[in-house]
N, C-alpha and C positions, 0 to 999 in steps of 0.2 A: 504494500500500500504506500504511495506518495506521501513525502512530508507534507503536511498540513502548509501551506501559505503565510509567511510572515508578514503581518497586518501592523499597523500602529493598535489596532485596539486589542490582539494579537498579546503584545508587548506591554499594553496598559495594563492588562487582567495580568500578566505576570508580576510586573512590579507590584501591582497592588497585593500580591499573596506573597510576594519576596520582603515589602515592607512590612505586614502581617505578620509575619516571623522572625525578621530579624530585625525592626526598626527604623527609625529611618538615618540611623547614625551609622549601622552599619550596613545596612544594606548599600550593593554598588549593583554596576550594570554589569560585571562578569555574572553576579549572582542572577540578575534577571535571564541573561545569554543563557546561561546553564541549565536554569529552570525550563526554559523555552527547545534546550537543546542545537541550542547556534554557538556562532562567535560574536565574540561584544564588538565587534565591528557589522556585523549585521544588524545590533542594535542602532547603534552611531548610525547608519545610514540613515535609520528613520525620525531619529531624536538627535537633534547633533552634539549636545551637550549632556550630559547627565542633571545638570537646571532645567532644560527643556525637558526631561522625560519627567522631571518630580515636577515641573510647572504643570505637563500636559496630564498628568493623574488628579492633582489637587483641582482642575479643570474639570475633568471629565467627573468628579465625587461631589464641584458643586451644580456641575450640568445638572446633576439629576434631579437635584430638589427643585430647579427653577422648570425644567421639562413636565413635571408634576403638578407646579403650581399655574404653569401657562394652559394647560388643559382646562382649570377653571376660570381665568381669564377669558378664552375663547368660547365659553359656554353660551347659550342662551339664556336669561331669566334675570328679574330680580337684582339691578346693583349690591343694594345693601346684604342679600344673603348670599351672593356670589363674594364678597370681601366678608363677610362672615368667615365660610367655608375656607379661603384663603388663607387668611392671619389661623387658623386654626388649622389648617394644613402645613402652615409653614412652620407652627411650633413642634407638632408633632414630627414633622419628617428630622427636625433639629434633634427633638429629645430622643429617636431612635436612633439617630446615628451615635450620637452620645453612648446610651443605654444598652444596646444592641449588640455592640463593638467595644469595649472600651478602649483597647491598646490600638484597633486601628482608628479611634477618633484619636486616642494621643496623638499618634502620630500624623495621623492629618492637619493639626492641630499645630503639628513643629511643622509643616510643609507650608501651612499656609502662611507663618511668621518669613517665610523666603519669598513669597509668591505673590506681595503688595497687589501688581498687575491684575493678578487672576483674581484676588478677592476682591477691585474696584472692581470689574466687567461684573462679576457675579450680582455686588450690591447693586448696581448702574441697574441690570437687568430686573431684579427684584423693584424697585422705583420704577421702573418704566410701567411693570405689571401694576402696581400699584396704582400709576395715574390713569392707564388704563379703566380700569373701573371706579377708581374716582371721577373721571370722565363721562363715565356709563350712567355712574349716579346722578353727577348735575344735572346729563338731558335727559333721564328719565323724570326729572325732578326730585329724586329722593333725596341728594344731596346737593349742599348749597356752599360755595370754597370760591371768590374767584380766582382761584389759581390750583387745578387740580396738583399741578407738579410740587408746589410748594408743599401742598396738605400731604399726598403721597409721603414727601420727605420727611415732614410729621409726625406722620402716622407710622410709620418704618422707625423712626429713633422712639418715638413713646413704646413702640412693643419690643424696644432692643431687648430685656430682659427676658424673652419669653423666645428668643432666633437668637442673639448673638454670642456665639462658644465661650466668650468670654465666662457667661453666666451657667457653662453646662452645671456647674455642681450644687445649684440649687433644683435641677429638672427633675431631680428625684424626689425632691422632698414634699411631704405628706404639703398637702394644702396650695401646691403650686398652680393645679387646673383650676381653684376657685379662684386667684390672685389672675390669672389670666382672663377667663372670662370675666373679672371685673374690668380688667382693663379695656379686652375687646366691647364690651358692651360700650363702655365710656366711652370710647375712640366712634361708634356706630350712632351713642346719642347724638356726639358733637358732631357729626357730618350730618346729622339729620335739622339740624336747628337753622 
């Protein structure tokens, strides 16, 4: 049987289980090669640095919570229960990664302290979704901001404790989904007034 095809995503799913086990202090790209069963020059080819192959993972781990949350963005219905759903989607997909993983959120955690670049695109993206339906809201009427982009910005730092990893080690503790849905509700009065 043919070797499988060397892919960038390929090589992302390796590093991501090479960091998984050995960290991201010691993990290198012979260990990705290896796993893969190549030479770390066939890695090089597709990542040309060992920054760009930890940039392009720390990318692709927060693609997916924004791929998640774009689906409700593009929904039909409702402003105010589609940014419901949303701010409440985006805490949970936060507290599993946390919760779920611990040692690969650490280490995602030390990747992202490298990766400035990829966590602005990621935030940028998350604010865009945001005013998106903040958008949705003003011409449906439901809500009232003249400035959807500003309120988004808003409304993204007022729920920082509830999304940004800084705060993973309160996501466990007893009484955090009532502190959130206070928030959220708060956040949903004031766009309604």
């Amino acid at each position: 049987m043919p070797p499988e095809t060397l892919t960038p995503e390929r090589i992302l799913e390796a590093t991501e289980e090479v960091l998984r086990r050995y960290g991201p202090a010691k993990a290198t790209v012979v260990d990705v090669a290896r796993a893969l069963g190549v030479s770390h020059g066939s890695v090089y080819r597709h990542f040309r640095t060992k920054a760009a192959l930890r940039e392009a993972v720390t990318a692709r781990w927060l693609d997916r919570t924004s791929r998640q949350l774009s689906v409700i963005v593009t929904e039909e219905g409702p402003a105010p229960e589609r940014l419901d759903r949303w701010l409440t989607a985006l805490f949970e997909a936060k507290r599993h990664k946390a919760g779920d993983d611990p040692e690969l959120f650490a280490t995602y955690m030390t990747l992202i302290g490298e990766s400035g670049g990829v966590v602005d695109r990621h935030v940028t993206d998350l604010e865009a979704q945001l005013t998106t339906l903040i958008e949705a809201g003003v011409s449906q009427g439901a809500f009232h901001t003249p400035s959807p982009a500003t309120t988004a910005r808003a409304v993204f730092d007022a729920t920082g404790r509830f999304h940004d990893p800084c705060y993973a080690a309160e996501w466990s503790r007893p009484g955090i989904a009532h502190d959130f849905d206070a928030v959220r509700d708060l956040v949903l009065r004031g766009l309604r007034s």
